[in-house]
N, CA, C, O and CB atoms as a CASP TS submission, in Angstrom:
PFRMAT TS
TARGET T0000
AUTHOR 0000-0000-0000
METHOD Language model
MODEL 1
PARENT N/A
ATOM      1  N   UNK     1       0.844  -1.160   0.000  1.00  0.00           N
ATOM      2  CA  UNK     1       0.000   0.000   0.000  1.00  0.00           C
ATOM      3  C   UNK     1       0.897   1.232   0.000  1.00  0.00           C
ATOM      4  O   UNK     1       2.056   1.089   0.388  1.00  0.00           O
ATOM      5  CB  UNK     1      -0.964  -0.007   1.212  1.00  0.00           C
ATOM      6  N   UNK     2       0.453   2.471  -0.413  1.00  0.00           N
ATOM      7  CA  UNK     2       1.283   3.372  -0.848  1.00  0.00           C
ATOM      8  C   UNK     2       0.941   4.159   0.105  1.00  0.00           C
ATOM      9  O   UNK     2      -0.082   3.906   0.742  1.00  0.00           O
ATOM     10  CB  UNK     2       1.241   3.832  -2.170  1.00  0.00           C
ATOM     11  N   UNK     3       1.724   5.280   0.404  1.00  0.00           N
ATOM     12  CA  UNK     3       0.838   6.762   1.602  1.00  0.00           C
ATOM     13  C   UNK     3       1.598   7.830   1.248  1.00  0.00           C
ATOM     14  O   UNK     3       2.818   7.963   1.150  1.00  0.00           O
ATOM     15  CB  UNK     3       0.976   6.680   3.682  1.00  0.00           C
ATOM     16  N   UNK     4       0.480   8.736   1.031  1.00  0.00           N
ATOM     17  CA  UNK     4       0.933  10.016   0.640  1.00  0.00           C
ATOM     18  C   UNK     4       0.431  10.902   1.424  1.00  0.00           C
ATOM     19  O   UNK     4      -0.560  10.530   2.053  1.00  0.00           O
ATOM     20  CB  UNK     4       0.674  10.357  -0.614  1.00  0.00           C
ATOM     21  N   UNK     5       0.921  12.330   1.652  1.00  0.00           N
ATOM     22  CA  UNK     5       0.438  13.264   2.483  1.00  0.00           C
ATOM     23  C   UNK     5      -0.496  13.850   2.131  1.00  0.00           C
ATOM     24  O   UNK     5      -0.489  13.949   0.904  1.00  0.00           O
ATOM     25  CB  UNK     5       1.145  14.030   2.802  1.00  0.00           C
ATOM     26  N   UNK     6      -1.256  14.269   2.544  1.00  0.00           N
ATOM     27  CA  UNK     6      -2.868  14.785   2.409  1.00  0.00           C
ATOM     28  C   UNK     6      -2.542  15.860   1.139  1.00  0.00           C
ATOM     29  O   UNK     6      -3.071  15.791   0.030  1.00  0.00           O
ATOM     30  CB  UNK     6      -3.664  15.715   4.126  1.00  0.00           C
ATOM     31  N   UNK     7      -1.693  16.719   1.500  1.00  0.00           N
ATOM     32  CA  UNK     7      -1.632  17.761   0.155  1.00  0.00           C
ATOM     33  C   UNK     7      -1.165  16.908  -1.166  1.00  0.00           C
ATOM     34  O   UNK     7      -1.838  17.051  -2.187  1.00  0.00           O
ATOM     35  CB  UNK     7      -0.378  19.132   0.418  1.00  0.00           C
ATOM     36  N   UNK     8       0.016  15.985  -1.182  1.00  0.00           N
ATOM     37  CA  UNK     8       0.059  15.582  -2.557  1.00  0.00           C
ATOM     38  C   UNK     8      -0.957  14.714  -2.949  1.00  0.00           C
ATOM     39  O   UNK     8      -1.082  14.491  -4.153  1.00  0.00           O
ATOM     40  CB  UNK     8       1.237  14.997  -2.866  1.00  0.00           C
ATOM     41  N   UNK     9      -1.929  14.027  -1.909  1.00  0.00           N
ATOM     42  CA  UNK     9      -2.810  13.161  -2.400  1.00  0.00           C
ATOM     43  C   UNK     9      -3.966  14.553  -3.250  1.00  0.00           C
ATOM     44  O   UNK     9      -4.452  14.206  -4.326  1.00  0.00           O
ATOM     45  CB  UNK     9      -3.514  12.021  -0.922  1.00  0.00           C
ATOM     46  N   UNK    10      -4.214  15.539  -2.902  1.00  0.00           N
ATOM     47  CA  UNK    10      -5.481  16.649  -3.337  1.00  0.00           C
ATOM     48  C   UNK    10      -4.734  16.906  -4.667  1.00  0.00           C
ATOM     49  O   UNK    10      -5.532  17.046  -5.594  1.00  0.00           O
ATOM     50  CB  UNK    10      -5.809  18.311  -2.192  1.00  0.00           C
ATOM     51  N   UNK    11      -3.318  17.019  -5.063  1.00  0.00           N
ATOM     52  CA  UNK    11      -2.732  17.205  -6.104  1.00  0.00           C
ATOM     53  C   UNK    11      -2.908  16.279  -7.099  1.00  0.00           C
ATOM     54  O   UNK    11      -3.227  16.527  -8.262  1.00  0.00           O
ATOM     55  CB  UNK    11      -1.635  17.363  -5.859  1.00  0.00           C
ATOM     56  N   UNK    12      -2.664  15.069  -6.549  1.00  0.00           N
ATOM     57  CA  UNK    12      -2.665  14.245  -7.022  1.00  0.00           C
ATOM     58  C   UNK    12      -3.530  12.897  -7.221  1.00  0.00           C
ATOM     59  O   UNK    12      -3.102  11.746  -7.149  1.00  0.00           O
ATOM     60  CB  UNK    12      -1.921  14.268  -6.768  1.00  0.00           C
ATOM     61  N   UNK    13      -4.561  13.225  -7.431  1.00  0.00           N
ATOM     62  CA  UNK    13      -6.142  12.718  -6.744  1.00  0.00           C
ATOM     63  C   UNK    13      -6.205  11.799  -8.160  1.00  0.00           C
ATOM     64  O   UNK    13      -5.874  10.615  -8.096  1.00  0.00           O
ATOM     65  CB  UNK    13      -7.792  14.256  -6.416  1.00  0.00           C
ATOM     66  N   UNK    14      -6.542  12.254  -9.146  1.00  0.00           N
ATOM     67  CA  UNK    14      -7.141  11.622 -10.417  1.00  0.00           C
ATOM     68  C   UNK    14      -6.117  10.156 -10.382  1.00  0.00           C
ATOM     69  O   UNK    14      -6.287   8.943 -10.506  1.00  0.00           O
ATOM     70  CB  UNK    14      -6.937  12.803 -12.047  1.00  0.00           C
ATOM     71  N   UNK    15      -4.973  11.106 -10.134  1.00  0.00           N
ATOM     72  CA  UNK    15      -3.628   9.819 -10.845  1.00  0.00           C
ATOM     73  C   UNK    15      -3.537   8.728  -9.479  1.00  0.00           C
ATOM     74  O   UNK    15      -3.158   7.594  -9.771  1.00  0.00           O
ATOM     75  CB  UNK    15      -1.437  10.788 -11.200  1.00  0.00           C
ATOM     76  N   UNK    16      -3.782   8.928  -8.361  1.00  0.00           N
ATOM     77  CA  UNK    16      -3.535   7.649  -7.235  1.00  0.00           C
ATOM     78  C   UNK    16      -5.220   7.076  -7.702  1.00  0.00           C
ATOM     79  O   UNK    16      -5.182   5.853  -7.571  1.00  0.00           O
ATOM     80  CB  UNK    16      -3.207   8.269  -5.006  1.00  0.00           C
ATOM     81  N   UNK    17      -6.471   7.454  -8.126  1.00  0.00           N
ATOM     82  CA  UNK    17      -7.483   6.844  -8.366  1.00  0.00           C
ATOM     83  C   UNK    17      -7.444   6.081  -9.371  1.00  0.00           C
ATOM     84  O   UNK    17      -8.179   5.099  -9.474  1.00  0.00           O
ATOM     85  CB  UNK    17      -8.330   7.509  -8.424  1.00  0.00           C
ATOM     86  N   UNK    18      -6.356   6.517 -10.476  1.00  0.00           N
ATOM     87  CA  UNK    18      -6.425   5.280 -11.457  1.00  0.00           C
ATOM     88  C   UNK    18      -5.264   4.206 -11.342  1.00  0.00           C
ATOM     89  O   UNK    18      -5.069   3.216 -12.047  1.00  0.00           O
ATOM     90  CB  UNK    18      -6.395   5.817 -12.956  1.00  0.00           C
ATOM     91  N   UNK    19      -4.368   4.801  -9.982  1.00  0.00           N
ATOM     92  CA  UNK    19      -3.299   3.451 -10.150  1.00  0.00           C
ATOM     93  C   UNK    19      -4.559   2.614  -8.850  1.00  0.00           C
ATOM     94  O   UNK    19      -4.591   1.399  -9.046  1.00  0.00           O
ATOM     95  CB  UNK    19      -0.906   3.823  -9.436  1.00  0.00           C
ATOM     96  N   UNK    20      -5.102   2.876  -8.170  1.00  0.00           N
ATOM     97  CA  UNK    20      -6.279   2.412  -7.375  1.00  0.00           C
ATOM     98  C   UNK    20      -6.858   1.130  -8.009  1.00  0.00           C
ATOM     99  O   UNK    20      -6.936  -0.050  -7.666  1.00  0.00           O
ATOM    100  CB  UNK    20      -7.401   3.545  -7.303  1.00  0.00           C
ATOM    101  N   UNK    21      -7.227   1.854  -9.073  1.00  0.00           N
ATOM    102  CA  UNK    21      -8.289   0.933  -9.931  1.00  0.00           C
ATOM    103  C   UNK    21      -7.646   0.138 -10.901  1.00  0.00           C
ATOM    104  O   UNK    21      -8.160  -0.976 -11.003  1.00  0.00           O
ATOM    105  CB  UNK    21      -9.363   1.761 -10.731  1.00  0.00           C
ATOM    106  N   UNK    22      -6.541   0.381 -11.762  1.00  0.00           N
ATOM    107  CA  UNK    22      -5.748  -0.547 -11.864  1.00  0.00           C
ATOM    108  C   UNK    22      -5.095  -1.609 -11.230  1.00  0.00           C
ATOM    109  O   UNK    22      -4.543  -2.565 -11.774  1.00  0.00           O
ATOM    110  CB  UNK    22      -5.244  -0.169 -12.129  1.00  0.00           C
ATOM    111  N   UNK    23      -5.230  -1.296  -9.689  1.00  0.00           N
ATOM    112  CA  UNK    23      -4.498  -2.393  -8.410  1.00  0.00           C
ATOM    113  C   UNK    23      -5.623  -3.480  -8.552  1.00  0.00           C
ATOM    114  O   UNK    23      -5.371  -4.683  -8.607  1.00  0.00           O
ATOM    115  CB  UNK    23      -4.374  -1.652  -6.423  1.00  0.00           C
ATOM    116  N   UNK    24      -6.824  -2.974  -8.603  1.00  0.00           N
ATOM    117  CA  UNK    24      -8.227  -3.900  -8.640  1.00  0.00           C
ATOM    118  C   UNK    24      -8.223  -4.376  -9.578  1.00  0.00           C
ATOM    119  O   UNK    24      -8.511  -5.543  -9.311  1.00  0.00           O
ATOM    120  CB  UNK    24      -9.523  -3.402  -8.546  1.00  0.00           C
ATOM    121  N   UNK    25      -8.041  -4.269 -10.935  1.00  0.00           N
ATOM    122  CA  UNK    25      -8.522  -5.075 -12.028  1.00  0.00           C
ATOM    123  C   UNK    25      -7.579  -6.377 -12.087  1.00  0.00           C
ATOM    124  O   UNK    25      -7.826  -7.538 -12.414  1.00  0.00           O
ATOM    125  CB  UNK    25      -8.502  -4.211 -13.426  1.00  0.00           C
ATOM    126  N   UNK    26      -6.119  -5.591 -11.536  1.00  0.00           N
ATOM    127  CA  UNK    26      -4.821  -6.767 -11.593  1.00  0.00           C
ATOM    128  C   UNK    26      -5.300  -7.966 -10.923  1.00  0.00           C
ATOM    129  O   UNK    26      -4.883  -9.087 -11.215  1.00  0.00           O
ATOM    130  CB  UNK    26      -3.326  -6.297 -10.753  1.00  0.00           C
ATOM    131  N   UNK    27      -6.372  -7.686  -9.822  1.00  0.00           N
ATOM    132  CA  UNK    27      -6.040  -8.681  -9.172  1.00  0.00           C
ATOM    133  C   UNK    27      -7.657  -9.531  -9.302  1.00  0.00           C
ATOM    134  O   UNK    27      -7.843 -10.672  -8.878  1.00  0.00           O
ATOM    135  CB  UNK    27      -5.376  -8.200  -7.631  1.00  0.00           C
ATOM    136  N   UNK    28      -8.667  -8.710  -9.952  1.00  0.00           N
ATOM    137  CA  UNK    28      -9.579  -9.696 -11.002  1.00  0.00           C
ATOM    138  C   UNK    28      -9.071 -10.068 -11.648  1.00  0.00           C
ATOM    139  O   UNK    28      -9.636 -11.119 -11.951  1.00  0.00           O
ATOM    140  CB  UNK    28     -10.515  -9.400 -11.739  1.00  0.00           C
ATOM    141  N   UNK    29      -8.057  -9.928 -12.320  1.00  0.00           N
ATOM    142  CA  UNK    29      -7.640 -10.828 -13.527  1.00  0.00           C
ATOM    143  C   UNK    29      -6.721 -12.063 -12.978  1.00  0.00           C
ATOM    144  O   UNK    29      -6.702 -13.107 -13.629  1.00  0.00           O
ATOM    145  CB  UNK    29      -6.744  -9.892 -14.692  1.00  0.00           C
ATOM    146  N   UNK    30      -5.888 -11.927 -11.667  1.00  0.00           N
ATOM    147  CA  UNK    30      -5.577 -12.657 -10.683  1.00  0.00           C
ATOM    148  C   UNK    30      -6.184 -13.954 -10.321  1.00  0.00           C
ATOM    149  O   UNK    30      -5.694 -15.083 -10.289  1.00  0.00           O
ATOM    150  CB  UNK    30      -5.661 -11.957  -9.827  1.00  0.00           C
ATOM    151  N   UNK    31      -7.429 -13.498 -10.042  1.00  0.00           N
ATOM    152  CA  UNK    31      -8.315 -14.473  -9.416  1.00  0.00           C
ATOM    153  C   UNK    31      -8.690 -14.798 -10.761  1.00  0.00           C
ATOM    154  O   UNK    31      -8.354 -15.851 -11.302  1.00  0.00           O
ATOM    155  CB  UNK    31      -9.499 -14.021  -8.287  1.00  0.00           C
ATOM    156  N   UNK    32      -9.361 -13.933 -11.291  1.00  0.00           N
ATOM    157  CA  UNK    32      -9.789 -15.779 -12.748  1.00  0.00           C
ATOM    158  C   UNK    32      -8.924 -16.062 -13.593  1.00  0.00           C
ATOM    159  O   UNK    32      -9.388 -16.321 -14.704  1.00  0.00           O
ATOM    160  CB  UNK    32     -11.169 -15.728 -14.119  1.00  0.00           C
ATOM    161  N   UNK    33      -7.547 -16.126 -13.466  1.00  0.00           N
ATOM    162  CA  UNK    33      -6.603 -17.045 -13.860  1.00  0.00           C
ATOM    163  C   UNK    33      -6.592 -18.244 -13.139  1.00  0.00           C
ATOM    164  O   UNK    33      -6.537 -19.338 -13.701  1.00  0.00           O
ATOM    165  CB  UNK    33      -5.412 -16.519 -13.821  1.00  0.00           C
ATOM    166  N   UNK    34      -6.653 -18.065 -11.617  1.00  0.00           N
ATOM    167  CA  UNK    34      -6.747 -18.954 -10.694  1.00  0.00           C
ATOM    168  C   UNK    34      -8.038 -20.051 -10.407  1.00  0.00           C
ATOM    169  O   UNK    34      -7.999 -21.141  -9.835  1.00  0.00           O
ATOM    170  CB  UNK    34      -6.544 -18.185  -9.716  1.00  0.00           C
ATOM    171  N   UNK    35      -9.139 -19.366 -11.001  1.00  0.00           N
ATOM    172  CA  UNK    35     -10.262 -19.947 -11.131  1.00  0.00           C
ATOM    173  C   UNK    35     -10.580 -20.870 -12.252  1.00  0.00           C
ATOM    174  O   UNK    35     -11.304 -21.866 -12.261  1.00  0.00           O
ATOM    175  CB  UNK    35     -11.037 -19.069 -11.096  1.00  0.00           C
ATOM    176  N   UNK    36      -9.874 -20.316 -13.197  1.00  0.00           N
ATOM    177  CA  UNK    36      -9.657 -20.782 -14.323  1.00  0.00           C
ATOM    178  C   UNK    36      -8.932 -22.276 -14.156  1.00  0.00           C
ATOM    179  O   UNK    36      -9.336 -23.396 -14.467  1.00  0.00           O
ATOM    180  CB  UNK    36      -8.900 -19.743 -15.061  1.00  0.00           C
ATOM    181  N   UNK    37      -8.067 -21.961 -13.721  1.00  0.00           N
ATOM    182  CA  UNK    37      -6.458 -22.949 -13.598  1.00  0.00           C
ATOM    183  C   UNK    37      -7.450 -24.572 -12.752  1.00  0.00           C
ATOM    184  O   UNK    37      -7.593 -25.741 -13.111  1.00  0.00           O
ATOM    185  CB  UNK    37      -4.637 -21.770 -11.892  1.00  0.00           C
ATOM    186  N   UNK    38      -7.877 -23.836 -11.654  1.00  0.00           N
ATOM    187  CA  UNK    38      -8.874 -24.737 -10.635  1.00  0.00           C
ATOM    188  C   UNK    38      -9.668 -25.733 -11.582  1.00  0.00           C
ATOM    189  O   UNK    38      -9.640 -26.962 -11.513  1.00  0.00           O
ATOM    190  CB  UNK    38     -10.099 -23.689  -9.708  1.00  0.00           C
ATOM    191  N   UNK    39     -10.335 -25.001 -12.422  1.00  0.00           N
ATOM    192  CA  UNK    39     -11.593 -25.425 -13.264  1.00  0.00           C
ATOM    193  C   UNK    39     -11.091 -26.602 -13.833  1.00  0.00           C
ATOM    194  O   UNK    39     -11.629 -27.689 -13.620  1.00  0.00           O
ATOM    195  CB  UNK    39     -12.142 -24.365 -14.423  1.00  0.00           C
ATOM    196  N   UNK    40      -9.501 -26.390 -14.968  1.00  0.00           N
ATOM    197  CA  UNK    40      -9.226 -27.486 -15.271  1.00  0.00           C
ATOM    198  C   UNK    40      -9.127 -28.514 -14.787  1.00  0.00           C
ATOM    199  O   UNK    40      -9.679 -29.560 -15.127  1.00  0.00           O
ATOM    200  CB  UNK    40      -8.633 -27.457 -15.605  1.00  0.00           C
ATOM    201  N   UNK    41      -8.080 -28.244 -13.548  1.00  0.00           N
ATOM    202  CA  UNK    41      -7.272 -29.136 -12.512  1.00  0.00           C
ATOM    203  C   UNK    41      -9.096 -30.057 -12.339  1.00  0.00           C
ATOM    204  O   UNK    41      -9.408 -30.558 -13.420  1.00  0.00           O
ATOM    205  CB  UNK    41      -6.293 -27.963 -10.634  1.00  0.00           C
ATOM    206  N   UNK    42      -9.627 -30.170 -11.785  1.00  0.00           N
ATOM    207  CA  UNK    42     -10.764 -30.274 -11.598  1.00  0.00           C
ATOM    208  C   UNK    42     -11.786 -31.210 -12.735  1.00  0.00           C
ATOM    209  O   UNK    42     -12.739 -31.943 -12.470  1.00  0.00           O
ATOM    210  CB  UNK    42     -11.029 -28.963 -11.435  1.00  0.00           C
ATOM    211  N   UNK    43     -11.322 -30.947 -13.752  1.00  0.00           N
ATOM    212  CA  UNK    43     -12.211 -31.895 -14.816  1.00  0.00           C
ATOM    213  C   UNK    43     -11.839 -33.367 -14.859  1.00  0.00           C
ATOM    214  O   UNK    43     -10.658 -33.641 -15.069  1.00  0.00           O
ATOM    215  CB  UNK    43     -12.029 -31.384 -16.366  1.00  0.00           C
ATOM    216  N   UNK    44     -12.365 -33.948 -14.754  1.00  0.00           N
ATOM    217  CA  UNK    44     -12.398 -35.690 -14.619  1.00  0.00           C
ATOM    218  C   UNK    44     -11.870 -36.000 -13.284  1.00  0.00           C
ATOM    219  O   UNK    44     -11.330 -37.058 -12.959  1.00  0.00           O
ATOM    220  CB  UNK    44     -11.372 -36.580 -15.805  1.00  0.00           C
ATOM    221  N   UNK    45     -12.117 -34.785 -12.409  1.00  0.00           N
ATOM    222  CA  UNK    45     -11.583 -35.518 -10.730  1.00  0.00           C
ATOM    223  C   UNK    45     -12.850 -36.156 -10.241  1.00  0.00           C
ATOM    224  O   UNK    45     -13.854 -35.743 -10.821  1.00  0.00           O
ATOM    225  CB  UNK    45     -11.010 -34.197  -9.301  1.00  0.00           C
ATOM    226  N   UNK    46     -13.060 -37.126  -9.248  1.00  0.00           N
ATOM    227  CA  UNK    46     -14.201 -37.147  -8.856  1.00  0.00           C
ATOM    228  C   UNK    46     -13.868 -37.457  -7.017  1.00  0.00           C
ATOM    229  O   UNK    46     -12.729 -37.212  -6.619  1.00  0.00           O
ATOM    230  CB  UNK    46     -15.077 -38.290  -9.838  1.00  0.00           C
ATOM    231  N   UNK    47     -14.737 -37.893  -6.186  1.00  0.00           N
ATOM    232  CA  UNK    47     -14.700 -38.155  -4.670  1.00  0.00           C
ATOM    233  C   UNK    47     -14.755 -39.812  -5.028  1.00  0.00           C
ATOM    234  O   UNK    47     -14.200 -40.498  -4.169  1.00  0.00           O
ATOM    235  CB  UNK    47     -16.168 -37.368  -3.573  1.00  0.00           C
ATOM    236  N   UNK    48     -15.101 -40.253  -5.701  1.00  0.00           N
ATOM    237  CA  UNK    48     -15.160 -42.030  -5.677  1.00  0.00           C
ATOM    238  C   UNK    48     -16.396 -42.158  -5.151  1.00  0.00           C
ATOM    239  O   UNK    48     -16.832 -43.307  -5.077  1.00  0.00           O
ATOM    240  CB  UNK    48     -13.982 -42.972  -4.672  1.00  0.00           C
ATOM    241  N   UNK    49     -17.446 -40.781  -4.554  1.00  0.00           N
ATOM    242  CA  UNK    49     -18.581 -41.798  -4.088  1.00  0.00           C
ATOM    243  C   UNK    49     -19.612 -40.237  -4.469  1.00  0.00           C
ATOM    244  O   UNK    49     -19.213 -39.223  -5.042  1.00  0.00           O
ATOM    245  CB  UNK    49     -18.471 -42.688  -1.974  1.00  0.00           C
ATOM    246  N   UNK    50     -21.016 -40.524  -3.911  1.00  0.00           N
ATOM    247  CA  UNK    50     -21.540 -39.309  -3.872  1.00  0.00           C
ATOM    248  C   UNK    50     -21.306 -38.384  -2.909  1.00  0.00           C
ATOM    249  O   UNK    50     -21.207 -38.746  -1.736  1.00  0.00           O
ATOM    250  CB  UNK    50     -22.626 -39.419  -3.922  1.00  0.00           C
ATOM    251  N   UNK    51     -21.212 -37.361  -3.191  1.00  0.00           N
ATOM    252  CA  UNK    51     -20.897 -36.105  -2.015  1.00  0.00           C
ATOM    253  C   UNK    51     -21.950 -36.579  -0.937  1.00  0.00           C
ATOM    254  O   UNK    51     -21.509 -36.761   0.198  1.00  0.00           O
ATOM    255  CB  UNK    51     -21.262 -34.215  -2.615  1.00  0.00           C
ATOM    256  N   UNK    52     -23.214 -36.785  -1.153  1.00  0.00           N
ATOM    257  CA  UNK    52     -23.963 -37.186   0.467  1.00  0.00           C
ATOM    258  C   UNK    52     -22.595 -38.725   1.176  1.00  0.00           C
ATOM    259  O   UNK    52     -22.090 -38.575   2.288  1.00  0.00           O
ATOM    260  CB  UNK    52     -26.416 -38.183   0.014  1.00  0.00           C
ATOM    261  N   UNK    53     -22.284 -39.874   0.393  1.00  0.00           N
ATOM    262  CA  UNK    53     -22.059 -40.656   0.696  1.00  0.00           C
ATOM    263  C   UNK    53     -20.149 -40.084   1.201  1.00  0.00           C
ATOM    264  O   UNK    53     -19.447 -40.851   1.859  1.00  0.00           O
ATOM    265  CB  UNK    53     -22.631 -41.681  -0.352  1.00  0.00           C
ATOM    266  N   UNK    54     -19.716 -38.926   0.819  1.00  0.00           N
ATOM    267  CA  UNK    54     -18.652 -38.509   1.178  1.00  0.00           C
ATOM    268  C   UNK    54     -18.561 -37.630   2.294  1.00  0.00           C
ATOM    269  O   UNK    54     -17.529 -37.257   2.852  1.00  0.00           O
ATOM    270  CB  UNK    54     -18.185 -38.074   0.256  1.00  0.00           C
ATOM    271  N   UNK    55     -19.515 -37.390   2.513  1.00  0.00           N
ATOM    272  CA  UNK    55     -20.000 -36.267   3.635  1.00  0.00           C
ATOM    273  C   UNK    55     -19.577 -37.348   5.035  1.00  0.00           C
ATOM    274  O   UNK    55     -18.655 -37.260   5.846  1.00  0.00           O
ATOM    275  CB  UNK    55     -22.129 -35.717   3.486  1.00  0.00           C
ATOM    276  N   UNK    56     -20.912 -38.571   4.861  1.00  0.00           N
ATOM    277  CA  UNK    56     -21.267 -39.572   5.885  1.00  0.00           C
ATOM    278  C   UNK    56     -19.568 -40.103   6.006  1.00  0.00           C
ATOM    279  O   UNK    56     -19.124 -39.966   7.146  1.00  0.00           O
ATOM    280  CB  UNK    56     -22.634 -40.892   5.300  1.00  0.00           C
ATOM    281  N   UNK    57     -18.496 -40.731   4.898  1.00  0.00           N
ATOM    282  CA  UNK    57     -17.651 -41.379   5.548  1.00  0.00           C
ATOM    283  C   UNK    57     -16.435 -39.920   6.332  1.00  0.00           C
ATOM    284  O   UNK    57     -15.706 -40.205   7.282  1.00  0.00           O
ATOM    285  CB  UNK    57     -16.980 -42.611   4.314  1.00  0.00           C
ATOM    286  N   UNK    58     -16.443 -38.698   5.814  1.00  0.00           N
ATOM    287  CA  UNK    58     -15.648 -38.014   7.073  1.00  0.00           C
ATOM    288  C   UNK    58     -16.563 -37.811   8.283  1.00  0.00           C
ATOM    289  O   UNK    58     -16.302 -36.838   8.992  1.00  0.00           O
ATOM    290  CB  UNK    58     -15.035 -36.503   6.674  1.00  0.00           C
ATOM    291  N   UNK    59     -17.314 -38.376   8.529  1.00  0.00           N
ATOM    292  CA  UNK    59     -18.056 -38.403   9.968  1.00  0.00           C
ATOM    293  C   UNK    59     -17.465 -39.600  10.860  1.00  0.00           C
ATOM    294  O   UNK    59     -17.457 -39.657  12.090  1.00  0.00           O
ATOM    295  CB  UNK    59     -19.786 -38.653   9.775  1.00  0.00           C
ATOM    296  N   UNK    60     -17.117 -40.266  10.213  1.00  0.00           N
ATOM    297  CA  UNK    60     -16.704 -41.292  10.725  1.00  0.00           C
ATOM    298  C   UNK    60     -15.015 -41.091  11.497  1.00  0.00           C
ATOM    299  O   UNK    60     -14.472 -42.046  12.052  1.00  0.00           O
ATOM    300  CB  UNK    60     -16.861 -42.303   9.541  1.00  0.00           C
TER
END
């Protein structure tokens, strides 16, 4: 995180709002790379049983 003093932030208002919002998009694009990545990892995995029947054996 960055910190600036109250006067250069009033100077400098527009330009820390768009490195702001650029910090945010970086890190949407962050997360659905990662979501993405998951999704694959994920195709043809299975639990070996039904999620109710996977639920019941970690009870055990």
């Amino acid at each position: 995180m960055k910190t600036v003093a109250v006067f250069e932030a009033q100077q400098r208002f527009s330009e820390l709002l768009a490195a702001a919002n650029q910090d945010v998009q970086d890190q949407r694009e962050r997360v659905s790379a990662a979501m993405a990545r998951l999704r694959t990892l994920r195709h043809g995995a299975s639990l070996g049983a039904t999620l109710s029947e996977a639920i019941e054996d970690g009870r055990d």
